[in-house]
N, C-alpha and C positions, 0 to 999 in steps of 0.2 A: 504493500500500500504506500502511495505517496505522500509527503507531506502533504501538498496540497489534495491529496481526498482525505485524509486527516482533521482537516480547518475547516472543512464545510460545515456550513451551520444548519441543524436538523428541524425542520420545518412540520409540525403534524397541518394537517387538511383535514376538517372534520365537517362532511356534507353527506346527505344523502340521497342524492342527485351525483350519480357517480361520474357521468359524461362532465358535468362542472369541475369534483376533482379530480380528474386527469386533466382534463383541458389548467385548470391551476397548478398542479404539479409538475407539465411540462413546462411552464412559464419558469417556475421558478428553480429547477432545475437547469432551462437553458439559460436562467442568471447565474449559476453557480450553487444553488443551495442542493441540499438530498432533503428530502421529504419523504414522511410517508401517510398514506392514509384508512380514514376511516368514517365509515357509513353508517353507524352511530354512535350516540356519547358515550354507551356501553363500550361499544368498543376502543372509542378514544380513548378512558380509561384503563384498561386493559395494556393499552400499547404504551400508554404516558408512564404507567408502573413498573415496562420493561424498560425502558428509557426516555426521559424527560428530554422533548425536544428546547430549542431557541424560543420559539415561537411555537404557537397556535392559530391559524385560521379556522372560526365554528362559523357555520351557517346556523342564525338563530333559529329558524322554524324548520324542528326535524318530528317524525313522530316519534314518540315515545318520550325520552329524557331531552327537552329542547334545549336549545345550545346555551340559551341565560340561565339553567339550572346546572350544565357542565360546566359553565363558566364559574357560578356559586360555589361548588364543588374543586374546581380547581384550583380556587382562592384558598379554600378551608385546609385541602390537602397536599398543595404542591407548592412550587415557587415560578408555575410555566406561564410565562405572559401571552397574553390571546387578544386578536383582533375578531371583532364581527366582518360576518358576512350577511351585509343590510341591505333588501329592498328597496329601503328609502335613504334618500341623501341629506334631508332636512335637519332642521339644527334639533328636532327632539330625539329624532335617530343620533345625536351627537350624542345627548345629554344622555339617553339611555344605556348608551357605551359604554360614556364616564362615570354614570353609577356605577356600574359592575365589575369597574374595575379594569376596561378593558385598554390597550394603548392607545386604540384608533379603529376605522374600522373602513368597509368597500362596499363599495354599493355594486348589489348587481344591476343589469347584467353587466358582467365584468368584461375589460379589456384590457389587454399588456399594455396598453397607453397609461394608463390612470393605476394598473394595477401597480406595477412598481414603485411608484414614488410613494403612494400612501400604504404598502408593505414596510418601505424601508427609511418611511418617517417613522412608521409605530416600533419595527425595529429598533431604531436608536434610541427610541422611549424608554423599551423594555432595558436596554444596557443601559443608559443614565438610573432609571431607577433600582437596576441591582448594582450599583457602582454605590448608588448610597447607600443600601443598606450595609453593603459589606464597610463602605467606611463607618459608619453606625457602629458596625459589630467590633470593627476594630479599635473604636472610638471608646467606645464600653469597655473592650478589655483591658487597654492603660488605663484606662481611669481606675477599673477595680486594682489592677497589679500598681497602680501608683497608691490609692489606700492603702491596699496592705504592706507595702514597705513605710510607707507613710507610719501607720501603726505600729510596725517593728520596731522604728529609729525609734519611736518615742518609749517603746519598752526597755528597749536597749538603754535607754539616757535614764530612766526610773533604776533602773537595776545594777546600774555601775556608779551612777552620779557624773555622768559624761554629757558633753555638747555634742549638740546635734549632727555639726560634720564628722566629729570622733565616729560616732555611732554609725552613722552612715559610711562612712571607709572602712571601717571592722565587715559591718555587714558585707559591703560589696567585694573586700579582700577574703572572706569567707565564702564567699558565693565564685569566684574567680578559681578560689584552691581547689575546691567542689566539681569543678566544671558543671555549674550549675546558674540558673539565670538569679538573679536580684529576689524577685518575684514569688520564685521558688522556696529558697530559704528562709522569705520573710513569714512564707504561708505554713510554712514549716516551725518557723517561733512562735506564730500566733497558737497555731494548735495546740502544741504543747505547752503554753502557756494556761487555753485553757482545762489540757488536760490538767494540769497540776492545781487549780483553783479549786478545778471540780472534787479531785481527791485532799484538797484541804480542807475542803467546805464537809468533806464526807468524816476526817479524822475528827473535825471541830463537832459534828454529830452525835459521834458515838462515843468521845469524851465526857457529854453533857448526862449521857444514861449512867 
């Protein structure tokens, strides 16, 4: 396999009007994507479970599980971002979209003129909003790994009688010898700090009997 079939970005199609997705899936295939599809939400689910495509394309009106209840469903359970496939092109077909969450959507009947640009607007959508969540997650995680060292230093300066850069260069020269992160050790003194509170708190207990 090459690199570049490697990088293609996995597109699911979920209509059930099958001549539409193929006719969609050769589109965006002869852009460079791999797609694959599915004739209902049952089955888009099915296949989303074996692998979470890029993208989603639903056609909202399918029978059985309509594409706005797969769309609810995909919210709840994935992290797969999905455009509509809308009848109407009007601004309440917009709003409707944006309710559920979706990045954008295409109105049929569809053409390679209109279909790509408003594909690969909602595209860049779905990557700008998983760009911040992951900065979010990472965001979150120094903040907590800056607390708990945070709380360390200030254990370390109670228990020695030390300034705060002391304490903080012990730490991180501790953590250095360890090959181990900052973060790590400090989550390491906390614990065991409170394990020993808890087994003072349990001597001072059974003292008092």
């Amino acid at each position: 396999m090459t690199p570049q079939a490697t990088a293609k970005r996995l597109i699911l199609i979920v209509d059930d009007d099958q001549l539409l997705a193929e006719f969609l899936s050769v589109i965006l295939q002869n852009a460079g994507y791999e797609t694959m599809q599915a004739h209902s939400a049952d089955h888009a689910l099915k296949l989303v479970a074996e692998r979470e495509p890029d993208m989603a394309l639903l056609d909202i009106h399918m029978p059985g599980m309509s594409g706005l209840e797969l769309a609810k469903q995909l919210n709840r359970e994935t992290s797969v971002p999905f455009m509509f496939l809308s009848g109407r092109g009007d601004a309440d077909a917009g709003k409707q979209a944006a309710a559920y969450g979706a990045v954008g959507f295409v109105v049929k009947p569809v053409d390679e003129k209109h279909l790509m640009p408003a594909f690969e607007a909602g595209l860049a959508r779905a990557d700008e909003i998983r760009q911040l969540r992951r900065t979010e997650l990472n965001l979150n995680a120094a903040l907590a790994a800056g607390r708990e060292t945070s709380l360390a230093v200030g254990l370390l300066m109670c228990k020695f009688q030390t300034d705060r850069n002391t304490a903080f260069e012990v730490l991180r020269d501790h953590a250095r010898s360890s090959r181990r992160k900052v973060n790590e050790v400090a989550d390491q003194l906390l614990t065991a700090e409170e394990t020993l509170n808890s087994l003072h708190a349990a001597f001072y207990a059974r003292s008092k009997k």
